[in-house]
C-alpha positions as protocol buffer text, in pm:
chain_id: "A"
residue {
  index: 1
  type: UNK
  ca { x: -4730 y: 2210 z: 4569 }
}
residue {
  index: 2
  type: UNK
  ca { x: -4990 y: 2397 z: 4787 }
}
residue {
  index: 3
  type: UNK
  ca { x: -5163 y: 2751 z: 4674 }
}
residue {
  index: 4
  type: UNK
  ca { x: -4911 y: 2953 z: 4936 }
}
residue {
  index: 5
  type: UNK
  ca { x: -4589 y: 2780 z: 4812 }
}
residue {
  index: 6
  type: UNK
  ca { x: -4696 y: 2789 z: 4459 }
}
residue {
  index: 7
  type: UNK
  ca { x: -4743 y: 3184 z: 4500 }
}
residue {
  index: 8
  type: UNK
  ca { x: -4399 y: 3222 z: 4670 }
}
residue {
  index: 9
  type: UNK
  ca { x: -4229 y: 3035 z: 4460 }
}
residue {
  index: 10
  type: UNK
  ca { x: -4392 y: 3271 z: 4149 }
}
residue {
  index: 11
  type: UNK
  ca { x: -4290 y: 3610 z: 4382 }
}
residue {
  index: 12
  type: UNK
  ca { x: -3943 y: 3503 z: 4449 }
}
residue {
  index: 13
  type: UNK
  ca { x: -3888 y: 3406 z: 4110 }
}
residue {
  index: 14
  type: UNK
  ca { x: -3977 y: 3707 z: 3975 }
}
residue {
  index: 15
  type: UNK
  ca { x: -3771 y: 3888 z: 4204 }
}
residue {
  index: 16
  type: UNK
  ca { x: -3466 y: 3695 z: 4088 }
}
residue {
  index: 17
  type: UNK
  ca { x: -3268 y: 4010 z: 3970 }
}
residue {
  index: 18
  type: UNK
  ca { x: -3230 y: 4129 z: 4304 }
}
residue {
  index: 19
  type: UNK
  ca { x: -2884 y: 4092 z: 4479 }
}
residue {
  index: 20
  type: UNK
  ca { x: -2855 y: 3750 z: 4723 }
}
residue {
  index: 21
  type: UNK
  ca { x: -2726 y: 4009 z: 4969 }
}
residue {
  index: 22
  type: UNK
  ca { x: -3043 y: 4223 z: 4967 }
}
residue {
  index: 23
  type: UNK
  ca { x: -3285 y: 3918 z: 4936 }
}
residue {
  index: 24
  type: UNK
  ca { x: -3086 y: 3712 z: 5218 }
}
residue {
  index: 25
  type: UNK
  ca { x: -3112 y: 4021 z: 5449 }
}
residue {
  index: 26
  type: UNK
  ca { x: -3498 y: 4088 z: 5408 }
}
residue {
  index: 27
  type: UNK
  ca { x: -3526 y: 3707 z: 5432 }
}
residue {
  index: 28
  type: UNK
  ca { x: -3334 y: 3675 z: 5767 }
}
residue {
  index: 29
  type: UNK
  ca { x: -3497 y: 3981 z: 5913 }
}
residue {
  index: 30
  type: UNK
  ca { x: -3844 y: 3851 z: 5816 }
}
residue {
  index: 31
  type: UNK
  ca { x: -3801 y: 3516 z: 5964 }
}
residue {
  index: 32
  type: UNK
  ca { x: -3576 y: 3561 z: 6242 }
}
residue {
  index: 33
  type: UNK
  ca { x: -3675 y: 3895 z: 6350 }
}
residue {
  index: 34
  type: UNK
  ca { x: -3284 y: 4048 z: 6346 }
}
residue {
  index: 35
  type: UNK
  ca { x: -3003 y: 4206 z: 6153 }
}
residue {
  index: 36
  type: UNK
  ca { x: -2819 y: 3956 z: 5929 }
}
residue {
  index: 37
  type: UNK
  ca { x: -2488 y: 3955 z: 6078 }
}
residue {
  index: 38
  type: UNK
  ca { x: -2231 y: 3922 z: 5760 }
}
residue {
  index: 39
  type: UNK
  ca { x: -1873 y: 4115 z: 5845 }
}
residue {
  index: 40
  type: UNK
  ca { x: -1813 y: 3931 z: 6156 }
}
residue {
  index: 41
  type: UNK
  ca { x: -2076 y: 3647 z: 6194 }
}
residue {
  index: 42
  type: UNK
  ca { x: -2058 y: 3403 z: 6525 }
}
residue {
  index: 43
  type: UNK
  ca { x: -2443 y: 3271 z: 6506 }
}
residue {
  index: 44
  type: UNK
  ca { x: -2427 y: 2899 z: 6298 }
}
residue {
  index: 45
  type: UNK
  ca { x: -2743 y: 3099 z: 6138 }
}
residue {
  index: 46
  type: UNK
  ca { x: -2535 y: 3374 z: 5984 }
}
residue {
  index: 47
  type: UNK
  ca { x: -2280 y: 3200 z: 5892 }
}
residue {
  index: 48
  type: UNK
  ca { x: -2501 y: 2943 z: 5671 }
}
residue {
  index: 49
  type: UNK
  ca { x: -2625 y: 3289 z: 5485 }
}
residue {
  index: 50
  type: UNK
  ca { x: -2263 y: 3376 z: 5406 }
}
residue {
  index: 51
  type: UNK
  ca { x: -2228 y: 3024 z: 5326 }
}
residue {
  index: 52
  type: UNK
  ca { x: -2468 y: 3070 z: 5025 }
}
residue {
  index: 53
  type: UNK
  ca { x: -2339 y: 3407 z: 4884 }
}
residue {
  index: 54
  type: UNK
  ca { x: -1991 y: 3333 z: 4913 }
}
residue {
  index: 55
  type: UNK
  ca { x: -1906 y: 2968 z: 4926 }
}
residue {
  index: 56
  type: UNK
  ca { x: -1876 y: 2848 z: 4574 }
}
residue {
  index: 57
  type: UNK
  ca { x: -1683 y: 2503 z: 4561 }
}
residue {
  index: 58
  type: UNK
  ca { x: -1797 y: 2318 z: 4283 }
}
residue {
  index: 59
  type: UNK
  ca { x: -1817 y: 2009 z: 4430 }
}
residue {
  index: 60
  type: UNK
  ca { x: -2088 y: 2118 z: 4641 }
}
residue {
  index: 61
  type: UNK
  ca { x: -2310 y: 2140 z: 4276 }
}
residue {
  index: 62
  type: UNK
  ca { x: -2232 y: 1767 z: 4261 }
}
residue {
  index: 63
  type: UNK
  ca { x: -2353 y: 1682 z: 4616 }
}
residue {
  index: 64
  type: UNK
  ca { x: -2691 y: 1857 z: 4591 }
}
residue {
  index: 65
  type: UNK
  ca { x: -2851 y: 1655 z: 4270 }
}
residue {
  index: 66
  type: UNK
  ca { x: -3010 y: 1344 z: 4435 }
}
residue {
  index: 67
  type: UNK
  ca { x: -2889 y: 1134 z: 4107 }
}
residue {
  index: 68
  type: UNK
  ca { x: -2506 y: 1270 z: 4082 }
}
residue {
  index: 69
  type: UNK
  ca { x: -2440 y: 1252 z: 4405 }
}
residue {
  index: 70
  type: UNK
  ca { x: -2410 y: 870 z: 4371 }
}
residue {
  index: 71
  type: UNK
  ca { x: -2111 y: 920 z: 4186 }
}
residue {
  index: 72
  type: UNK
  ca { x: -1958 y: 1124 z: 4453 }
}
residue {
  index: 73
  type: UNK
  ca { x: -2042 y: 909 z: 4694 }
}
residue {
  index: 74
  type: UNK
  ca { x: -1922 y: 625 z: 4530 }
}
residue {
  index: 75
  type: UNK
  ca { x: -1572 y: 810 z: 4490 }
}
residue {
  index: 76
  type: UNK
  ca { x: -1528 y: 911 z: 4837 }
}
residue {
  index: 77
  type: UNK
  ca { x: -1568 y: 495 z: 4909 }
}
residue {
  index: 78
  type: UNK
  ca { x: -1898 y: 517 z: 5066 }
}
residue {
  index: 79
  type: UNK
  ca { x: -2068 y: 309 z: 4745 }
}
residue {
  index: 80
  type: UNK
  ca { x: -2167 y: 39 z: 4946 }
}
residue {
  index: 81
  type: UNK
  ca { x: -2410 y: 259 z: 5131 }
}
residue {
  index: 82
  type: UNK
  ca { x: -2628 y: 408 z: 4860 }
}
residue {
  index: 83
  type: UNK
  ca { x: -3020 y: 275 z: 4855 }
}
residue {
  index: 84
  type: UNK
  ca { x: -3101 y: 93 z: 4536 }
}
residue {
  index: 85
  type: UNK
  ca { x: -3165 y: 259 z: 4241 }
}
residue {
  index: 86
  type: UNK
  ca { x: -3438 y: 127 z: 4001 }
}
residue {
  index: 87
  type: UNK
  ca { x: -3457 y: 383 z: 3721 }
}
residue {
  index: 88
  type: UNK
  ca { x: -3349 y: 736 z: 3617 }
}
residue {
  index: 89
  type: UNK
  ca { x: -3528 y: 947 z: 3392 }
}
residue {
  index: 90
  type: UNK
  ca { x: -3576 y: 1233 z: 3186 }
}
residue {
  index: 91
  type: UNK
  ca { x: -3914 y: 1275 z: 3256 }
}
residue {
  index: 92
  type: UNK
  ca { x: -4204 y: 1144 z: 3478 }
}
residue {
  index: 93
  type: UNK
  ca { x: -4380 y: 1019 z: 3146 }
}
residue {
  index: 94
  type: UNK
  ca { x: -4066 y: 807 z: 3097 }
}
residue {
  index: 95
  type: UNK
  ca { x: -4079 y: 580 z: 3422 }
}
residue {
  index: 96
  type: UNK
  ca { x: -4167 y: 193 z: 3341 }
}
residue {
  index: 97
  type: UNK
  ca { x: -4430 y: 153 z: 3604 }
}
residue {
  index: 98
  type: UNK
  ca { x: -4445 y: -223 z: 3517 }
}
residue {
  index: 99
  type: UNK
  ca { x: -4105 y: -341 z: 3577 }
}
residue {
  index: 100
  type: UNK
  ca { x: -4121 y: -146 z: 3920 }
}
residue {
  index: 101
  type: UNK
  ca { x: -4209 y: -344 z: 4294 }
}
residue {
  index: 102
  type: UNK
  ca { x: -4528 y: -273 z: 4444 }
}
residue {
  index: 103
  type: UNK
  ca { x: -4302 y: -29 z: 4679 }
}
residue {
  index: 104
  type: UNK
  ca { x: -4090 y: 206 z: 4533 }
}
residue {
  index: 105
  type: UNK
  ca { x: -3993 y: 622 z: 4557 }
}
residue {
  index: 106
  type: UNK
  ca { x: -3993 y: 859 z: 4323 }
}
residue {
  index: 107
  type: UNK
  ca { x: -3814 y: 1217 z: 4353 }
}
residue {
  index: 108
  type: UNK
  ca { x: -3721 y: 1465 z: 4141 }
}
residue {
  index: 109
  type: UNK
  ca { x: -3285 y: 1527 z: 4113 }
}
residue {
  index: 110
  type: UNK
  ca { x: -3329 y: 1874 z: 4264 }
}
residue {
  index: 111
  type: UNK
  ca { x: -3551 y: 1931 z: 4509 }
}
residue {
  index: 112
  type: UNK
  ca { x: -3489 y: 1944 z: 4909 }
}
residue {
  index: 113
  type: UNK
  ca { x: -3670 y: 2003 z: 5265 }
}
residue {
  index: 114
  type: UNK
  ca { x: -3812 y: 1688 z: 5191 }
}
residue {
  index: 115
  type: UNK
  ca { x: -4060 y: 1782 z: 4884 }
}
residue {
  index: 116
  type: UNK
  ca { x: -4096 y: 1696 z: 4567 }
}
residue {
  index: 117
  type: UNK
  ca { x: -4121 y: 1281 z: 4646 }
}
residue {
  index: 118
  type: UNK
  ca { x: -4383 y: 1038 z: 4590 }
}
residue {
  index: 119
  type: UNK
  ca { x: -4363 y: 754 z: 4845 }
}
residue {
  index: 120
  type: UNK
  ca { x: -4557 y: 461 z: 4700 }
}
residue {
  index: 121
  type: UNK
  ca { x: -4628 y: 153 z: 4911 }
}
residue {
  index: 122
  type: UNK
  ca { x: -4903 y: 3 z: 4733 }
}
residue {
  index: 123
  type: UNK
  ca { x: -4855 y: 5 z: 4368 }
}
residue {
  index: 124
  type: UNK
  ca { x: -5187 y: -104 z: 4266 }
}
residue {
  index: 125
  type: UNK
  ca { x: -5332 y: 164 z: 4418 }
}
residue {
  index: 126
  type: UNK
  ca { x: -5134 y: 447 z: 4265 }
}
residue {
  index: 127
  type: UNK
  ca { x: -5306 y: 639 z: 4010 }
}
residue {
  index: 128
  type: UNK
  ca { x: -5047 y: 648 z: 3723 }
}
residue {
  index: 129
  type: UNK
  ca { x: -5112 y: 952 z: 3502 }
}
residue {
  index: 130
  type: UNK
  ca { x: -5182 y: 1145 z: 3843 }
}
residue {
  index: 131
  type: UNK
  ca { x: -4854 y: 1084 z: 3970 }
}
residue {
  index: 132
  type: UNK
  ca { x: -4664 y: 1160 z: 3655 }
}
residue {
  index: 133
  type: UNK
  ca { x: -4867 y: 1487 z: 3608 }
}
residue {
  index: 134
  type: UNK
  ca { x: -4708 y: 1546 z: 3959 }
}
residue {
  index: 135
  type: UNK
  ca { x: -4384 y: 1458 z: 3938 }
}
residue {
  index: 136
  type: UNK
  ca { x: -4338 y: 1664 z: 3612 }
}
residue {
  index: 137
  type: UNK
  ca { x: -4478 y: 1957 z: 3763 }
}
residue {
  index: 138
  type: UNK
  ca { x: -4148 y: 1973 z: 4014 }
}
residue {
  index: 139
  type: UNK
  ca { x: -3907 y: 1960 z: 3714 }
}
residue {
  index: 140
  type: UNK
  ca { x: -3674 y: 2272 z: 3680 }
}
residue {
  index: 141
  type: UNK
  ca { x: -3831 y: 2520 z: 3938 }
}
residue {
  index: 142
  type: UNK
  ca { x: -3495 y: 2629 z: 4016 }
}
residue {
  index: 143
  type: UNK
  ca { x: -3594 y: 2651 z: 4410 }
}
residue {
  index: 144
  type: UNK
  ca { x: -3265 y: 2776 z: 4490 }
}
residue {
  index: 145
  type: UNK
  ca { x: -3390 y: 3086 z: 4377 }
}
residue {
  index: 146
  type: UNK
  ca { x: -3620 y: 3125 z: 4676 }
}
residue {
  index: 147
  type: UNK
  ca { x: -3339 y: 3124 z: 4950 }
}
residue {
  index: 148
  type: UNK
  ca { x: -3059 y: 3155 z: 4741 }
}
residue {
  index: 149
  type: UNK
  ca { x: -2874 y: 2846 z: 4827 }
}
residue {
  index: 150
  type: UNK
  ca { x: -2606 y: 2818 z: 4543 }
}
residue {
  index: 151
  type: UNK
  ca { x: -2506 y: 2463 z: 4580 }
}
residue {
  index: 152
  type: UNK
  ca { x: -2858 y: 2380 z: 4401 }
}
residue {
  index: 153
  type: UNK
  ca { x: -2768 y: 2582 z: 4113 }
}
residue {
  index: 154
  type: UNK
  ca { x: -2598 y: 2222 z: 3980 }
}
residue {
  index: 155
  type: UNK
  ca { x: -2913 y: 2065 z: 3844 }
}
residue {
  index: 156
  type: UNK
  ca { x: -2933 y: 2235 z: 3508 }
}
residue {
  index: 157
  type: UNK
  ca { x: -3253 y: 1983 z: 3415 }
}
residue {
  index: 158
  type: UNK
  ca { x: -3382 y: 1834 z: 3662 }
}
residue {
  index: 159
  type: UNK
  ca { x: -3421 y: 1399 z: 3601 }
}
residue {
  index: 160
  type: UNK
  ca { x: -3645 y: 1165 z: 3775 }
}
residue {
  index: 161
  type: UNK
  ca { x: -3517 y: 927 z: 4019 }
}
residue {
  index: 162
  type: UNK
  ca { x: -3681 y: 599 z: 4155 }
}
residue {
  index: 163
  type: UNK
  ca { x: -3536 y: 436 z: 4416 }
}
residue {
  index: 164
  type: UNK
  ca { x: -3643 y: 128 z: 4673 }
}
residue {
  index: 165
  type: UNK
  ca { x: -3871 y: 175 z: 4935 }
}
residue {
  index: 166
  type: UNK
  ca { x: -3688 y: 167 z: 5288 }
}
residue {
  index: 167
  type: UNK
  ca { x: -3910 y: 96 z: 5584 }
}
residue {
  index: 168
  type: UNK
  ca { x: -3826 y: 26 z: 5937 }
}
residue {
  index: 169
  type: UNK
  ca { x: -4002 y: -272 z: 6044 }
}
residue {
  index: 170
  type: UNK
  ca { x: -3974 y: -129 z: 6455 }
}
residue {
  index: 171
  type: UNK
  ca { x: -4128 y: 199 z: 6320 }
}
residue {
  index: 172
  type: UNK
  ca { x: -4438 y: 291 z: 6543 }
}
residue {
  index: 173
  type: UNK
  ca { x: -4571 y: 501 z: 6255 }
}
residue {
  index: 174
  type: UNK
  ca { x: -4426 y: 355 z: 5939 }
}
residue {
  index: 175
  type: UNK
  ca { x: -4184 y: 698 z: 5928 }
}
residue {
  index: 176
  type: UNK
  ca { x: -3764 y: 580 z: 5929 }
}
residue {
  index: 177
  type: UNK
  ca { x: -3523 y: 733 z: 6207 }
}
residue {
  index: 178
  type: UNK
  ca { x: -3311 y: 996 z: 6010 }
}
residue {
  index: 179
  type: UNK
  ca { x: -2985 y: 1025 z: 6170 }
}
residue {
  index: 180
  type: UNK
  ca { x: -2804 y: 1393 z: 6101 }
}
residue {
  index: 181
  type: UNK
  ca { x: -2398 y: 1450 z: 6121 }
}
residue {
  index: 182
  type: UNK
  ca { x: -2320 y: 1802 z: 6159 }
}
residue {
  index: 183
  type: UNK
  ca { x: -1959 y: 1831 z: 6042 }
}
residue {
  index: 184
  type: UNK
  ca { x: -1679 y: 2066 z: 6034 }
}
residue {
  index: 185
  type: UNK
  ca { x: -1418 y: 2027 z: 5804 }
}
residue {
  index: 186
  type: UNK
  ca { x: -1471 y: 1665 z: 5781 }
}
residue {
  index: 187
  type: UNK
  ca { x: -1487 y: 1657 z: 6126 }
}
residue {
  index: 188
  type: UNK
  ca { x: -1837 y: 1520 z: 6329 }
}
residue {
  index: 189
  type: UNK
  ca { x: -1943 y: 1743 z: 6578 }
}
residue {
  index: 190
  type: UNK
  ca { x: -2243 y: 1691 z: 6652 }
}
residue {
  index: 191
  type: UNK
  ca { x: -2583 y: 1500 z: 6571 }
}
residue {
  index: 192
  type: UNK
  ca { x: -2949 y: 1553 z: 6531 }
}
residue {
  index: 193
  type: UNK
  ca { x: -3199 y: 1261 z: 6495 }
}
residue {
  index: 194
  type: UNK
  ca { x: -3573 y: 1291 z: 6400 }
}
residue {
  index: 195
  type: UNK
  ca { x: -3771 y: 1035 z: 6517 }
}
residue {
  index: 196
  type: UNK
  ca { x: -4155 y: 950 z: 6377 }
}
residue {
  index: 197
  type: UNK
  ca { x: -4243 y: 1196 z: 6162 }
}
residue {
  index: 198
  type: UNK
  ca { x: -4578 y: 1121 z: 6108 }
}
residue {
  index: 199
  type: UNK
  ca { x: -4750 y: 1098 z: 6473 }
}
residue {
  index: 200
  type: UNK
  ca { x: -4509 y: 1263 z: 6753 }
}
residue {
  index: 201
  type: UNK
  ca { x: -4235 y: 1413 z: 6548 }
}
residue {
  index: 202
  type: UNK
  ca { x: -3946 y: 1402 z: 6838 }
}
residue {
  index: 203
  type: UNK
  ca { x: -3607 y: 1560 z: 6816 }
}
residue {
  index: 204
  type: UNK
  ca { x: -3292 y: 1552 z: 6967 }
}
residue {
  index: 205
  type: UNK
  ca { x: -2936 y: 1669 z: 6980 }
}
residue {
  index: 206
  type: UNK
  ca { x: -2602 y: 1468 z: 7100 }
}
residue {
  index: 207
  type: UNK
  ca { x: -2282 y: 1623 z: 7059 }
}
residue {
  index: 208
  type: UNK
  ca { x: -1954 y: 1482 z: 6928 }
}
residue {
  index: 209
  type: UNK
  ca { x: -1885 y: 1261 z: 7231 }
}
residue {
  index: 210
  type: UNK
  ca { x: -2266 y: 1135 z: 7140 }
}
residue {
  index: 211
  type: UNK
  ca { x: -2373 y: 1271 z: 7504 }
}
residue {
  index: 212
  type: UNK
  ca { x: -2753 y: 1344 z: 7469 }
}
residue {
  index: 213
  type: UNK
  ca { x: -2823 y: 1771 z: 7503 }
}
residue {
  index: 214
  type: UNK
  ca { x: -3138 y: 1701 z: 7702 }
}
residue {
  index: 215
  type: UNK
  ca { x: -3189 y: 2088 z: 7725 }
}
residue {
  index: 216
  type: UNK
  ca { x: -3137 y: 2176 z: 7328 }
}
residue {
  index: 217
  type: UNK
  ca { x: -3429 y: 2159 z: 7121 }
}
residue {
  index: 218
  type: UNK
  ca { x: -3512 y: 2367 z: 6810 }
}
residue {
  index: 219
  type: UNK
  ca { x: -3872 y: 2353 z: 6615 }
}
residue {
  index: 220
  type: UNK
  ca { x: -3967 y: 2059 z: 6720 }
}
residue {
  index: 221
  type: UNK
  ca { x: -4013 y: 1885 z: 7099 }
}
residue {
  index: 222
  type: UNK
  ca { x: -3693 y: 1665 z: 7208 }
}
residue {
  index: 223
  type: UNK
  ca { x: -3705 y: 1333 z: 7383 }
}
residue {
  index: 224
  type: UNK
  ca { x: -3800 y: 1341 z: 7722 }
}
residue {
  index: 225
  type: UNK
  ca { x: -3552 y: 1040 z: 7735 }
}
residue {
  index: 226
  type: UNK
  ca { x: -3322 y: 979 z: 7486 }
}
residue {
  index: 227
  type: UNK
  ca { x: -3354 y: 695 z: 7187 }
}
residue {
  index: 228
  type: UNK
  ca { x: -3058 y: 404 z: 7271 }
}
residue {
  index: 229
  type: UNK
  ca { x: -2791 y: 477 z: 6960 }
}
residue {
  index: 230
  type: UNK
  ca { x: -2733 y: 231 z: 6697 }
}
residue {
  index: 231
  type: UNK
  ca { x: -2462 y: -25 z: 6770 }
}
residue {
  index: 232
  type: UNK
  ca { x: -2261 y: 67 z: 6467 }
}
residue {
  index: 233
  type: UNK
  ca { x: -2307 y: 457 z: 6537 }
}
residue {
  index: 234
  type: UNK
  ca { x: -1902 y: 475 z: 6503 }
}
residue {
  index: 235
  type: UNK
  ca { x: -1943 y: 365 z: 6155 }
}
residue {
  index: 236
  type: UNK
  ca { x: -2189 y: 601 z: 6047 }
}
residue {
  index: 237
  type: UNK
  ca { x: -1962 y: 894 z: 6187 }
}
residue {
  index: 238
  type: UNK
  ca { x: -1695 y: 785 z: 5999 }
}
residue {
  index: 239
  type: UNK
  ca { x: -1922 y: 754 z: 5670 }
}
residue {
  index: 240
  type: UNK
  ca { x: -1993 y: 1094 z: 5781 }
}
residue {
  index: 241
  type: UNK
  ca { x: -1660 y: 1230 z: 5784 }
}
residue {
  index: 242
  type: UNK
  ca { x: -1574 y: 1109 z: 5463 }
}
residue {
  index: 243
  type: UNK
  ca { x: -1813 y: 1218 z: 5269 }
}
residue {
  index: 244
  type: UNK
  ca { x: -1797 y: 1622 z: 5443 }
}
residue {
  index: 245
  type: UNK
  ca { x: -1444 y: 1639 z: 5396 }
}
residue {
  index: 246
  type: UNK
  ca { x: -1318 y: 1923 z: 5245 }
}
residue {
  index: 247
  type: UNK
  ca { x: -1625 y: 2121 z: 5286 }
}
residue {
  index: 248
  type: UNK
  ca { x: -1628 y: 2374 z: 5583 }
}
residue {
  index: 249
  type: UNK
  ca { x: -1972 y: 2310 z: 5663 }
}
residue {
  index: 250
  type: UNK
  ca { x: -2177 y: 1999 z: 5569 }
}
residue {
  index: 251
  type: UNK
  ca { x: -2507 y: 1751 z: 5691 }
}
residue {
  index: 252
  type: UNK
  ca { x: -2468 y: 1419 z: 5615 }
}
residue {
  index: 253
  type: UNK
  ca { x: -2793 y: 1226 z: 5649 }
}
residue {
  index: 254
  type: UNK
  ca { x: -2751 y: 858 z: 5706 }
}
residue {
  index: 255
  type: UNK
  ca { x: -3073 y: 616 z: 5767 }
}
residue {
  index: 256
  type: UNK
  ca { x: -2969 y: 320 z: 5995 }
}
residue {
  index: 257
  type: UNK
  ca { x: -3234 y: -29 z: 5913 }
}
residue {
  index: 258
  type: UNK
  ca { x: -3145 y: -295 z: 6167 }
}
residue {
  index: 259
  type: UNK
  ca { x: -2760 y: -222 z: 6167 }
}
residue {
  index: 260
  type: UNK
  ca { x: -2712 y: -105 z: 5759 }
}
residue {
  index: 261
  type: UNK
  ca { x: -2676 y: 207 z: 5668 }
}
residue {
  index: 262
  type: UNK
  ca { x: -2783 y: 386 z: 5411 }
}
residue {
  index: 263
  type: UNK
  ca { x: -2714 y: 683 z: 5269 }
}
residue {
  index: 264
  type: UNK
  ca { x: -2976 y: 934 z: 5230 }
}
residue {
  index: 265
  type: UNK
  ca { x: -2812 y: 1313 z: 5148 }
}
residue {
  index: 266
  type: UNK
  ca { x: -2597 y: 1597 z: 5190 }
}
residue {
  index: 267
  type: UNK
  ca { x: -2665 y: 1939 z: 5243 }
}
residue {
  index: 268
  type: UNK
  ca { x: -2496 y: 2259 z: 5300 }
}
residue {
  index: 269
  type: UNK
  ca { x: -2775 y: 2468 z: 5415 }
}
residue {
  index: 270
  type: UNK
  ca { x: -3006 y: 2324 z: 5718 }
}
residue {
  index: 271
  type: UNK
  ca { x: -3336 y: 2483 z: 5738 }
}
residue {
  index: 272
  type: UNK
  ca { x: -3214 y: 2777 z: 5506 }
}
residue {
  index: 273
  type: UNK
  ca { x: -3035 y: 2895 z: 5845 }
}
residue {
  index: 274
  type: UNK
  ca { x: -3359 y: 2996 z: 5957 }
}
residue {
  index: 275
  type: UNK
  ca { x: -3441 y: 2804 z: 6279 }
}
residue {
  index: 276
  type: UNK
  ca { x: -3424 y: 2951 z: 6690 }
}
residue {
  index: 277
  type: UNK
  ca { x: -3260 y: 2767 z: 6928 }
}
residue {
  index: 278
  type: UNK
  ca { x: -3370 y: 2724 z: 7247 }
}
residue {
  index: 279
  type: UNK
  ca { x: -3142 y: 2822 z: 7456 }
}
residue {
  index: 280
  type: UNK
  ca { x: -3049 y: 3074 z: 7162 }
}
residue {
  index: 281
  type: UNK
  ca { x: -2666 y: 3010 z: 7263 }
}
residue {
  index: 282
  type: UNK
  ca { x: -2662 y: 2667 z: 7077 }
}
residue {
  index: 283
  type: UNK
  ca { x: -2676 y: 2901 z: 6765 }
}
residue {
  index: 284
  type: UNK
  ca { x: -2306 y: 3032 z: 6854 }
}
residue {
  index: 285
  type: UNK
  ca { x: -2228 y: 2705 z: 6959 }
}
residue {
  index: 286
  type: UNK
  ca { x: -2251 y: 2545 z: 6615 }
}
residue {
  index: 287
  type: UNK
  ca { x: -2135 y: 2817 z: 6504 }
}
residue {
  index: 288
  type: UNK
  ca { x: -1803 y: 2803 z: 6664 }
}
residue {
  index: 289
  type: UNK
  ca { x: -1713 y: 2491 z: 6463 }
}
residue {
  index: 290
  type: UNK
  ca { x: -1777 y: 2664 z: 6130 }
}
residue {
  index: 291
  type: UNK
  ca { x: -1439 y: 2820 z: 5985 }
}
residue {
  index: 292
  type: UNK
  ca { x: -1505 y: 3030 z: 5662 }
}
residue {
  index: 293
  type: UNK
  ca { x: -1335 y: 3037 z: 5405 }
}
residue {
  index: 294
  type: UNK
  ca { x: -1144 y: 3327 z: 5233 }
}
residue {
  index: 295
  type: UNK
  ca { x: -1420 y: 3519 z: 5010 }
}
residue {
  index: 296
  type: UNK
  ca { x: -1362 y: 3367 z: 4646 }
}
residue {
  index: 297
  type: UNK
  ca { x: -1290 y: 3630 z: 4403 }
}
């Protein structure tokens, strides 16, 4: 954790008393330069804000910790697409280096926006006590206290995960395509994919008859022509579906390795809500999709 995160992550947990309402509001306004928009929100944007202060399904708490979210997705049917899991721990201290592959990945249960991981593809080359100095250091921050997203109030301690190492072997820069179902109600409407993270970072937008939004883009460059579509892209949607249904709003990350799938997360929130669109209409357009629920007393 760098010096600026580590000091925001000390200010906003000191300022955990204060209301979501009041913290979402300065948040929003700092970041997006406008008035959060709760009575009546349109914008996909404002509605993920509402999302967090008044959208409290419990399953959600289950979806959000990287370990119990096996189980759900295991229930749902959807087993067959989890990544291989080596080891789960209490703490870093507790991981068995030895019996572990030269290529493996550690994360900590509760963390998100793709932090708190430790990719390792050369084992011998790992310095042991420096990772698990690391990897403890992540343990129970209760980030959800930063941007208030409730569904990450589930992990009451965090645990240590290590999973297999999936790499694409057509991968320009050793980074994996990560393929993002926007759904509705269970329903797929539309998709995101990043493509090479770690040289040209690329992405783009399709919508739910997977036609490519060549003009859509939000903080990062989209393809100037789009990436072909896996062959089994009708199976992933339907992994998709099953695994959002019953939630109003939910991202179902899939990874697709020469035709299998695997499973990679679910979350409620993407970028905190706090992302422009260009053009700025796409906001209401995912937006449109997103039917809230009655406020739960």
């Amino acid at each position: 954790m760098g010096y600026l995160k580590k000091l925001k992550y000390v200010v906003f947990n000191a300022l955990a008393f204060v209301p979501d309402t009041l913290m979402l509001k300065f948040q929003f306004g700092v970041k997006l330069h406008r008035k959060l928009n709760l009575k009546d929100p349109k914008r996909f944007s404002d509605k993920l804000q509402w999302y967090k202060i008044y959208c409290h399904d419990p399953k959600m708490l289950q979806c959000t910790d990287k370990y119990i979210v096996r189980s759900f997705v295991e229930e749902r049917g959807c087993g067959q697409y989890l990544n291989t899991l080596f080891q789960v721990c209490d703490s870093a201290d507790k991981i068995d280096f030895d019996s572990l592959p030269d290529r493996f990945v550690i994360k900590t249960t509760d963390g998100g926006n793709g932090d708190n991981i430790v990719i390792c593809s050369d084992k011998s080359k790992l310095n042991l006590s420096t990772t698990v100095r690391r990897v403890n250091s992540w343990r129970n921050k209760h980030y959800e206290r930063l941007s208030r997203e409730w569904a990450y109030n589930g992990a009451k301690q965090s645990k240590v995960i290590v999973e297999k190492y999936i790499e694409d072997p057509q991968s320009a820069d050793g980074s994996i395509d990560d393929y993002k179902f926007l759904c509705y109600d269970g329903k797929f409407r539309f998709l995101w994919i990043d493509k090479n993270r770690y040289s040209n970072h690329k992405r783009g937008f399709w919508n739910e008859k997977l036609e490519f939004l060549k003009d859509v883009s939000s903080d990062h460059p989209t393809f100037e022509e789009p990436p072909t579509l896996p062959s089994n892209i009708a199976e992933m949607i339907a992994v998709a579906e099953k695994l959002s249904a019953g939630f109003p709003f939910a991202r179902v990350d899939l990874y697709n390795i020469s035709g299998k799938i695997i499973f990679g997360e679910i979350t409620f929130y993407p970028w905190s809500g706090y992302v422009r669109f260009t053009p700025d209409s796409f906001d209401f357009e995912l937006g449109k999709y997103f039917k809230l629920p009655e406020i739960q007393k």
